[in-house]
N, C-alpha and C positions, 0 to 999 in steps of 0.2 A: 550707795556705791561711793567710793573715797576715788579722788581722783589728785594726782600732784599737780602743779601745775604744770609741767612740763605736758605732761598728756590730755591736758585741757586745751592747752593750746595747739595740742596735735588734733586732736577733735575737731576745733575750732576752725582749724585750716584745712582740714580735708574735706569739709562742710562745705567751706567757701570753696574750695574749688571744686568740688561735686557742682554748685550752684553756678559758679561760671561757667563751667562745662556745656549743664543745662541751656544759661542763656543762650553760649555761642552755637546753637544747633545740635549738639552732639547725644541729647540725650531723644529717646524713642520719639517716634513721632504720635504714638500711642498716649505716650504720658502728657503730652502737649495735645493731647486733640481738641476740638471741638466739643461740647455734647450732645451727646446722641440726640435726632432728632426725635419727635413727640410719635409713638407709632401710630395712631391715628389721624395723623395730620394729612394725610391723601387719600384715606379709607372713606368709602361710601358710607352714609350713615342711613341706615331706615326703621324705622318704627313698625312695632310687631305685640301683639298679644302671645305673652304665655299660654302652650295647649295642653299644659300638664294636668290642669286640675280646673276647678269652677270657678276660684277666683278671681282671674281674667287679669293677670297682673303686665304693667307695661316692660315693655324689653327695647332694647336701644343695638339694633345688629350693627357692627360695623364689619364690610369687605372689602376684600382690594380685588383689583382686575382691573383690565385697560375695558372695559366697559362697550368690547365689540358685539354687536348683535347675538354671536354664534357661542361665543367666550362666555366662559364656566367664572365667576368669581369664586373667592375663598374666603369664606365666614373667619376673620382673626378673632374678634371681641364683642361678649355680650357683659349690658350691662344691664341695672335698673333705669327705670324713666323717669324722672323726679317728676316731668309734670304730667304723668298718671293720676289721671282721681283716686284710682282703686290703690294701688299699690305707692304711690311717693319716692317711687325709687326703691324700693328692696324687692332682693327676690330672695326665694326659697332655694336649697341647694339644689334642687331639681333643676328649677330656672336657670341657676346662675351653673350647671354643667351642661344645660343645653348644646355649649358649645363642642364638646366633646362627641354626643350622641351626632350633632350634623355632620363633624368630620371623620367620624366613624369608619375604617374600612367596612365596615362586618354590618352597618345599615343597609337595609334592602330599602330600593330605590327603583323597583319595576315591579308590576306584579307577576306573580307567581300562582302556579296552578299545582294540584297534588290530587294526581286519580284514585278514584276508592279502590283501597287497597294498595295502595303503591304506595314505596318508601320515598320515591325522588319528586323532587320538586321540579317542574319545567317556566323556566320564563316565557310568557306571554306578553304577546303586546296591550296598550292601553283599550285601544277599539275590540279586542278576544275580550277582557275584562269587562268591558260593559257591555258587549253585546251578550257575555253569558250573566253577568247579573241581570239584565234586562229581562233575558230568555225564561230566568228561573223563578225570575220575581212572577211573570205574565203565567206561566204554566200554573206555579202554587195559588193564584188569584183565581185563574179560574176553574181550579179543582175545587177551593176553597168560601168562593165569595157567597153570602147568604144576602140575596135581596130584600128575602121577608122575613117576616117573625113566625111566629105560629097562629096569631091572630089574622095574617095576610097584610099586615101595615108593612108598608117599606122602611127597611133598616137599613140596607147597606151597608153590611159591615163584612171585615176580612181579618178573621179572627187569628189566624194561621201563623201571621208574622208581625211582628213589631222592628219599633224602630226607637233606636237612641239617636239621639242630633247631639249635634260637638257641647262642649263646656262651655268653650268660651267662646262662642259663639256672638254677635250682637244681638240686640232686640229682632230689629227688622230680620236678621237672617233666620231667626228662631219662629218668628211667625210665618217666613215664606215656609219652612220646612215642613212647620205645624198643617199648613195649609196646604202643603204638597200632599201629606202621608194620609190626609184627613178627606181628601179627595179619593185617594183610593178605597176607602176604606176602613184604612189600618185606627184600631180603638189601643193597642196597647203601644201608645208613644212617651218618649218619655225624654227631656233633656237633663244631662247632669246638672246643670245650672238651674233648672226649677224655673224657668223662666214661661 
């Protein structure tokens, strides 16, 4: 670009006074502001295992909320855990949209019931939920439970149902489970972690 002098120095002045403008107040106060504060600088921070898969990889939630008994927080940001043994800080894209699935409108967050044959789903409470899995489990057990073999030795088993326990689960919680389902009876258990 060719510039004569004369429009160099017109440049040059409109510049500076742009820049005087600025100092004397005049210019946004936008353009003068501060920087934005850091946004997790007020968020809750807690520590969480990934329950997508077997890996067991660490997650770092951060929420905000005034932290009243009754009061709902809001999940802003998930990250990796750097100091995860398993994981070091990465997560899989599953992990790392986590956050999207919790804030989810369309996430179901009660249980629901759906009668044989019917198209509609009905919300039921916690206590309906377990007291009809409880109901259903007890009935199939004792339709189902075989005390003996054919030789007359006790077997104790309850061939009917099985049961998957979580991925990522801990040790100890993977043996209570183990030891819950194994008291019933139940022979086909199985966790996605192999643990």
């Amino acid at each position: 670009m060719q510039l004569s002098r004369r429009k160099f120095f017109k440049v040059c002045a409109s510049g500076m006074a742009g820049t005087s403008a600025a100092a004397l107040g005049f210019a946004p106060a936008s353009a003068l502001a501060a920087p934005r504060s850091y946004k997790l600088l007020r968020a809750r921070e807690t520590r969480n295992t990934c329950t997508y898969c077997a890996v067991g990889c660490g997650m770092l939630l951060y929420s905000v909320g005034d932290g009243a008994m009754n009061a709902r927080e809001k999940l802003i940001h998930i990250e990796g855990d750097a100091d995860h043994p398993v994981s070091r800080g990465a997560l899989c894209p599953k992990g790392a949209g986590a956050l999207d699935y919790v804030n989810s409108e369309r996430r179901v967050q009660y249980p629901e019931y759906r009668a044989p044959g019917s198209k509609v789903w009905q919300r039921i409470s916690w206590h309906e939920a377990y007291e009809r899995i409880a109901r259903l489990m007890k009935d199939d057990r004792d339709a189902n439970f075989i005390p003996t073999n054919s030789d007359g030795l006790p077997v104790n088993r309850w061939l009917s149902t099985g049961m998957l326990m979580a991925s990522a689960s801990s040790n100890e919680t993977g043996l209570l489970s183990q030891k819950w389902a194994r008291s019933l009876g139940m022979i086909s258990i199985n966790n996605q972690a192999s643990i």
